[in-house]
PyMOL Python script that loads the backbone (N, CA, C, O; Angstrom):
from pymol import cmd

cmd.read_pdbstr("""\
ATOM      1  N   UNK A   1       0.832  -1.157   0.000  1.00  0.00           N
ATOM      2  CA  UNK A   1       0.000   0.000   0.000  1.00  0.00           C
ATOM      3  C   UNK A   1       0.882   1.225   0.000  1.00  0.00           C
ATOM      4  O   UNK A   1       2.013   1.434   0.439  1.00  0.00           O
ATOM      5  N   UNK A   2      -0.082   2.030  -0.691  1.00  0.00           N
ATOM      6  CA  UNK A   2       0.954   3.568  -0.776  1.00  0.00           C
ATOM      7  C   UNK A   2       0.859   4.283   0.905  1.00  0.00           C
ATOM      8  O   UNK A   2      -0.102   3.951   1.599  1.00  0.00           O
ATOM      9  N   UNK A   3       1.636   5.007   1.326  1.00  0.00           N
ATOM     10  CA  UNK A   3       1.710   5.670   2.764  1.00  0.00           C
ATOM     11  C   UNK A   3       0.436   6.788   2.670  1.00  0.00           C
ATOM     12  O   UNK A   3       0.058   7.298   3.725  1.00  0.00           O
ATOM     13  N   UNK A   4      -0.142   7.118   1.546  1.00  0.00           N
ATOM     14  CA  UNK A   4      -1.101   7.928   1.945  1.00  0.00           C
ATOM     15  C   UNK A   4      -2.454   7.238   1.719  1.00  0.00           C
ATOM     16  O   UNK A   4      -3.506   7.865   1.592  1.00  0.00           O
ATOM     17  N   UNK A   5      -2.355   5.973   1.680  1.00  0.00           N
ATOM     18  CA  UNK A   5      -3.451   5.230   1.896  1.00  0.00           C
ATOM     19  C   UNK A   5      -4.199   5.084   3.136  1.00  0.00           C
ATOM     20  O   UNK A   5      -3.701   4.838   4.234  1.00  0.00           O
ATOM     21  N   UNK A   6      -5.205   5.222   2.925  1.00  0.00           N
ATOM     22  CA  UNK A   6      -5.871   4.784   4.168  1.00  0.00           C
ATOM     23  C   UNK A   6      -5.891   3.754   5.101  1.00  0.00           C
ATOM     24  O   UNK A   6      -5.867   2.697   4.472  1.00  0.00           O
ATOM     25  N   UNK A   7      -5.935   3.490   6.681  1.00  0.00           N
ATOM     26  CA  UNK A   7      -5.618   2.338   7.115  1.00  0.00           C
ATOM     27  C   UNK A   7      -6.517   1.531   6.720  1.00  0.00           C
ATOM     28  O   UNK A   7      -6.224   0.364   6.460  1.00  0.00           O
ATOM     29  N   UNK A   8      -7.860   2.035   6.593  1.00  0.00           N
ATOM     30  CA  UNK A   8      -9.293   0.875   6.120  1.00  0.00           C
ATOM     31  C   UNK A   8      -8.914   0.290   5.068  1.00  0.00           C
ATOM     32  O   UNK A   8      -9.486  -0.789   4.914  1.00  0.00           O
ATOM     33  N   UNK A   9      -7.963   0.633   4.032  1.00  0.00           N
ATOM     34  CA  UNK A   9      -7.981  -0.080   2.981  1.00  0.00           C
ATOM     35  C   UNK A   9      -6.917  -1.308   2.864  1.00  0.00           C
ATOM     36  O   UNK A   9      -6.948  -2.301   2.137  1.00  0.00           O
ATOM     37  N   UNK A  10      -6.045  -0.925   3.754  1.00  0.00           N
ATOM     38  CA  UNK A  10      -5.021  -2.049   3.983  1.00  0.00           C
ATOM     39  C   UNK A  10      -5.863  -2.997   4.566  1.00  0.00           C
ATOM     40  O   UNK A  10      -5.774  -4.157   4.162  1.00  0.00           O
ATOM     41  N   UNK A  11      -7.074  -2.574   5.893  1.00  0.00           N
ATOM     42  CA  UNK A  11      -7.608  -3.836   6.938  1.00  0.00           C
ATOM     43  C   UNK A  11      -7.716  -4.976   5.715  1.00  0.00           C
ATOM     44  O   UNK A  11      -7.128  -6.058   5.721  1.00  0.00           O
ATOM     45  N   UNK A  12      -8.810  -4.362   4.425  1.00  0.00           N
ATOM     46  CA  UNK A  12      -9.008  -4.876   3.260  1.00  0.00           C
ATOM     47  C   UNK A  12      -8.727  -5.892   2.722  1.00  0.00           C
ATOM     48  O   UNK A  12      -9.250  -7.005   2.671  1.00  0.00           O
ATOM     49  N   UNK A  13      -7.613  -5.323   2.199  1.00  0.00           N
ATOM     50  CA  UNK A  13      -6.571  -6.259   1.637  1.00  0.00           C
ATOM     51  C   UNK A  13      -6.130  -7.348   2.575  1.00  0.00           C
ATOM     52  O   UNK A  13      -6.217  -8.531   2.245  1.00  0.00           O
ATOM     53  N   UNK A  14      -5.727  -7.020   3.571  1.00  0.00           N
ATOM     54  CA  UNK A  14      -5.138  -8.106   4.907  1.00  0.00           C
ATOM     55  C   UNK A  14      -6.247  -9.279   4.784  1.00  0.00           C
ATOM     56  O   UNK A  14      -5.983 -10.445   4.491  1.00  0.00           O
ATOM     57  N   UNK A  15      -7.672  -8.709   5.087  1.00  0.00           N
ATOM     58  CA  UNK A  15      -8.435  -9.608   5.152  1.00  0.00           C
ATOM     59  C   UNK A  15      -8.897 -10.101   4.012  1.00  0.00           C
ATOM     60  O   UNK A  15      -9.240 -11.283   3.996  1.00  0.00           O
ATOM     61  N   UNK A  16      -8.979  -9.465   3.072  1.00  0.00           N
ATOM     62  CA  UNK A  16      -9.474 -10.568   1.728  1.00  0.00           C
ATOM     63  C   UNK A  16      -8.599 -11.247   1.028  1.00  0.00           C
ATOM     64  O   UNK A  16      -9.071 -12.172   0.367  1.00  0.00           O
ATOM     65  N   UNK A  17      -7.411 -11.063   0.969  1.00  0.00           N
ATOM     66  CA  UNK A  17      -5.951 -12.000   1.110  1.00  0.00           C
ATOM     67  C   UNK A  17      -5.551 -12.980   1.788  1.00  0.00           C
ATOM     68  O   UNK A  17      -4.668 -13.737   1.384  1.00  0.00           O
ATOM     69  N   UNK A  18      -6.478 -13.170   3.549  1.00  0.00           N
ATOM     70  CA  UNK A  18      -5.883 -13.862   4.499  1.00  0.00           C
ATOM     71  C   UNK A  18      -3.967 -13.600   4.748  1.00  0.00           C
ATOM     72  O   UNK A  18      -3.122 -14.478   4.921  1.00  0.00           O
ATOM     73  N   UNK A  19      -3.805 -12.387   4.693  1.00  0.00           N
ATOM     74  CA  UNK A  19      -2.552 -12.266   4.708  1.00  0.00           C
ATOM     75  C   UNK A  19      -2.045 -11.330   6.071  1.00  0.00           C
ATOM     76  O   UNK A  19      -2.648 -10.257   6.067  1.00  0.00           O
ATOM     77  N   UNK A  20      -1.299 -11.432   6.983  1.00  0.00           N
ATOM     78  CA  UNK A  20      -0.826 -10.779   8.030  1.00  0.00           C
ATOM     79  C   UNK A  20      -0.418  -9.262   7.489  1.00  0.00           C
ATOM     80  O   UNK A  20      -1.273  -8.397   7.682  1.00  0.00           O
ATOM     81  N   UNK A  21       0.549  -8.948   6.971  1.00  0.00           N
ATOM     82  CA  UNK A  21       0.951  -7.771   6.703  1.00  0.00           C
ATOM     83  C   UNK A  21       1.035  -7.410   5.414  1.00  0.00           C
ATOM     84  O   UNK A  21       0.865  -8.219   4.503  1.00  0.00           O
ATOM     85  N   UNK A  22       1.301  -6.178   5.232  1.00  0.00           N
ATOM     86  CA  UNK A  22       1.785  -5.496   3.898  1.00  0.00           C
ATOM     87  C   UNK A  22       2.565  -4.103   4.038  1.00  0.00           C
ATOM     88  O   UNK A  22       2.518  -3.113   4.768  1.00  0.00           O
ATOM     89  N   UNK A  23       3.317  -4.568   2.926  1.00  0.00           N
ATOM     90  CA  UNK A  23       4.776  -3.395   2.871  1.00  0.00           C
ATOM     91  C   UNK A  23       3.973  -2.189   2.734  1.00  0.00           C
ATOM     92  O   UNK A  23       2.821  -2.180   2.301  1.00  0.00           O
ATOM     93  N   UNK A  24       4.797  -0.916   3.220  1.00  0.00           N
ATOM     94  CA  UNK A  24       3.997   0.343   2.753  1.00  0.00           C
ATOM     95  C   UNK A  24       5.251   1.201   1.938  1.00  0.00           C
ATOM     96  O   UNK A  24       6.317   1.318   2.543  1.00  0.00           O
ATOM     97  N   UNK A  25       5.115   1.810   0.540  1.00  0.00           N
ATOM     98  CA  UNK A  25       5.351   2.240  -0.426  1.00  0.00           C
ATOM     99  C   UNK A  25       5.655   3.842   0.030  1.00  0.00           C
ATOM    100  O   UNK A  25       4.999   4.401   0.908  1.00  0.00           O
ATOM    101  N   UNK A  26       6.427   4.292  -0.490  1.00  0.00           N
ATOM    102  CA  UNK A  26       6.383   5.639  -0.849  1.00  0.00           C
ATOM    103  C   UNK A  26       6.683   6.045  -2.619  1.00  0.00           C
ATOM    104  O   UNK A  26       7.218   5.337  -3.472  1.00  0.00           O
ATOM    105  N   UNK A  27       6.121   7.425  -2.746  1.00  0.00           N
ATOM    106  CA  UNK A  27       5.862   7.424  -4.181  1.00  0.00           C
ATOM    107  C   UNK A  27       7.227   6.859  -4.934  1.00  0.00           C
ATOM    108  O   UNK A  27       7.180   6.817  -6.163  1.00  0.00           O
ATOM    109  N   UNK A  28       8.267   6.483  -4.365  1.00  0.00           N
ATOM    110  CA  UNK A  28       9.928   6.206  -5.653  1.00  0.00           C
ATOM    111  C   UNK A  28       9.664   4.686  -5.148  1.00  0.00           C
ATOM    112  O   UNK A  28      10.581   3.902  -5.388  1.00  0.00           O
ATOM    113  N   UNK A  29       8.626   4.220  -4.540  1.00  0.00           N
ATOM    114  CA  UNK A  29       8.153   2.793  -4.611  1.00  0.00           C
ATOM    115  C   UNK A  29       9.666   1.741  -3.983  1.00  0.00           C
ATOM    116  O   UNK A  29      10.321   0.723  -4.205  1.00  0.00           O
ATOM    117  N   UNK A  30       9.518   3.051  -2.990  1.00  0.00           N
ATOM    118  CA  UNK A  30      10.697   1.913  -1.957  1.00  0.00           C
ATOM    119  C   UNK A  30       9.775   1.803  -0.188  1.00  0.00           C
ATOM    120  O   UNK A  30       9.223   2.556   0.614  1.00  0.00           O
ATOM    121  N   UNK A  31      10.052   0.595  -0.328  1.00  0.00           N
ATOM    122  CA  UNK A  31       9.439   0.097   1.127  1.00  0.00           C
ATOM    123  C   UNK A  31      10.321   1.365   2.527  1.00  0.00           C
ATOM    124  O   UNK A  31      11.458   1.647   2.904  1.00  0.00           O
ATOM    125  N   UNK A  32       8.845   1.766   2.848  1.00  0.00           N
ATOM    126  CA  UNK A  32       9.409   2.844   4.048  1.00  0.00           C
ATOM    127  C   UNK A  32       8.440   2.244   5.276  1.00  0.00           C
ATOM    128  O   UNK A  32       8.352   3.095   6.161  1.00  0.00           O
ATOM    129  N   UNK A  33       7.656   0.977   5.603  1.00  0.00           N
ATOM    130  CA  UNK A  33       7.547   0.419   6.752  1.00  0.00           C
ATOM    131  C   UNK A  33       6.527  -0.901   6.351  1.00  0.00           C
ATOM    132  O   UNK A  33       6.549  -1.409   5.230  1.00  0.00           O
ATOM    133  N   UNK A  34       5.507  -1.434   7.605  1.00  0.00           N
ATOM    134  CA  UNK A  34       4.941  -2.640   7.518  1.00  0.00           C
ATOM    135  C   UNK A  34       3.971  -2.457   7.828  1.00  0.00           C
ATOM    136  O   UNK A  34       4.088  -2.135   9.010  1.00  0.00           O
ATOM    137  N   UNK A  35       2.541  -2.419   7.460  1.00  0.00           N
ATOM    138  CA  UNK A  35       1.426  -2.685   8.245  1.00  0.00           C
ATOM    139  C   UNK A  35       1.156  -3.916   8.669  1.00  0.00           C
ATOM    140  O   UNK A  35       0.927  -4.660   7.715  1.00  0.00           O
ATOM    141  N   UNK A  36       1.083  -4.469   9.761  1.00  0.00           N
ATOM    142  CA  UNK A  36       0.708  -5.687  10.227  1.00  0.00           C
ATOM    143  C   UNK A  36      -1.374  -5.483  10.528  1.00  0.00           C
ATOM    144  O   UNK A  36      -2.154  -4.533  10.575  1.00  0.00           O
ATOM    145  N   UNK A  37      -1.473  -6.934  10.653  1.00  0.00           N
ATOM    146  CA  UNK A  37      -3.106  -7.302  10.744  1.00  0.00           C
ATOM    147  C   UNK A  37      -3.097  -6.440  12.637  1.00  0.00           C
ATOM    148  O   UNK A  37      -3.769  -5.444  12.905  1.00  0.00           O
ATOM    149  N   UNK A  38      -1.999  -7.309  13.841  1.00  0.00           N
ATOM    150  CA  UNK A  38      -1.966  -6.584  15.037  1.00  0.00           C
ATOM    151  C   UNK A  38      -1.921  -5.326  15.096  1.00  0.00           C
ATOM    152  O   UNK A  38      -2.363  -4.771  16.101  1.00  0.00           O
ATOM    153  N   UNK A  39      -1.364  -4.559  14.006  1.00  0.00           N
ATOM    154  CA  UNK A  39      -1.102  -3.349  14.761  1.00  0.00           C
ATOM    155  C   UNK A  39      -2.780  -2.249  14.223  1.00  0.00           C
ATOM    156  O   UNK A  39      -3.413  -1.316  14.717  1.00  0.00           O
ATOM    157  N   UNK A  40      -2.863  -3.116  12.955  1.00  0.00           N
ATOM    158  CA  UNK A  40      -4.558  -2.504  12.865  1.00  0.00           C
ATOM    159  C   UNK A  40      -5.499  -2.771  13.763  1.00  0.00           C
ATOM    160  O   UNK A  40      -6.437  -1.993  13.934  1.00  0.00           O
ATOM    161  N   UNK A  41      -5.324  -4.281  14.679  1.00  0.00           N
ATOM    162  CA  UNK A  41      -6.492  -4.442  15.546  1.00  0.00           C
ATOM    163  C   UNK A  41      -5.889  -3.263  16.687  1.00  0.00           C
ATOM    164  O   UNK A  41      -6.792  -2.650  17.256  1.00  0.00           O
ATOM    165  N   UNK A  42      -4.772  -2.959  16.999  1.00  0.00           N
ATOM    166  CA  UNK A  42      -4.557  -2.196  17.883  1.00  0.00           C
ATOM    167  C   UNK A  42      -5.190  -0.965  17.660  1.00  0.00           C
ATOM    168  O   UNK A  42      -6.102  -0.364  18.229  1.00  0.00           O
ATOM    169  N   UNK A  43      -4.667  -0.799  16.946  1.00  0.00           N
ATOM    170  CA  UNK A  43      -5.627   1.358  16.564  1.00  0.00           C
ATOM    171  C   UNK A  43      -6.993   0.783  16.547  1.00  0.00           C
ATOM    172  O   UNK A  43      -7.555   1.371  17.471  1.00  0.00           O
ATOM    173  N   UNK A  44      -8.001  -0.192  15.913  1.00  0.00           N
ATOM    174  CA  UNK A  44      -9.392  -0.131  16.001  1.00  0.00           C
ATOM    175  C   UNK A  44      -9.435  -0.362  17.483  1.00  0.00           C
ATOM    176  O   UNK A  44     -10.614  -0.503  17.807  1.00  0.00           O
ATOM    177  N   UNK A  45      -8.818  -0.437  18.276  1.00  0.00           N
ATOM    178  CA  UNK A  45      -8.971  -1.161  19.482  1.00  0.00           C
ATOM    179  C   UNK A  45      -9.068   0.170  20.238  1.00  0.00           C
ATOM    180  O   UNK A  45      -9.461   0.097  21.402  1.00  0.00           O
ATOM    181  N   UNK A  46      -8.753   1.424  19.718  1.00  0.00           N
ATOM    182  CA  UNK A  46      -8.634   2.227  20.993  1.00  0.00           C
ATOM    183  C   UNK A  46      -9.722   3.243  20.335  1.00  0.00           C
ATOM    184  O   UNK A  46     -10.096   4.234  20.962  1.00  0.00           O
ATOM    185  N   UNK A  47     -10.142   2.980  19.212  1.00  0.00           N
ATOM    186  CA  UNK A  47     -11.423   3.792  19.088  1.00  0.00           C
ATOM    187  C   UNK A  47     -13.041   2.969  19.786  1.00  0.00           C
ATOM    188  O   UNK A  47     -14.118   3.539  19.965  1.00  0.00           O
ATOM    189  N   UNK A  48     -12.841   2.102  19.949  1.00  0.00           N
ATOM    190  CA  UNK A  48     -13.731   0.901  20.588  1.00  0.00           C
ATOM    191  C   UNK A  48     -14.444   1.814  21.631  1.00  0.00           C
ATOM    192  O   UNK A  48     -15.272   1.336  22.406  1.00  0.00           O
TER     193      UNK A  48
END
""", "prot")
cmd.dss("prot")
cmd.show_as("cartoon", "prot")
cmd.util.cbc("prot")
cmd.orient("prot")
């Protein structure tokens, strides 16, 4: 996913992939971090 993507759209992908994480992009399309499936349940977790 690109870094100015939204987190909802990664949950997305994670879940309709069955896949734990995904790299996050910046526009020269070099990996600048990781979204993991945990660290999204964490942030939905504190709007709860």
């Amino acid at each position: 996913m690109y870094e100015d993507e939204r987190i909802e759209h990664a949950s997305s992908i994670i879940e309709k992939h069955s896949i734990s994480a995904l790299p996050v992009i910046d526009s020269d399309h070099r990996v600048i971090g990781i979204v993991t499936s945990e660290s999204i349940s964490a942030l939905f977790g504190k709007y709860d």
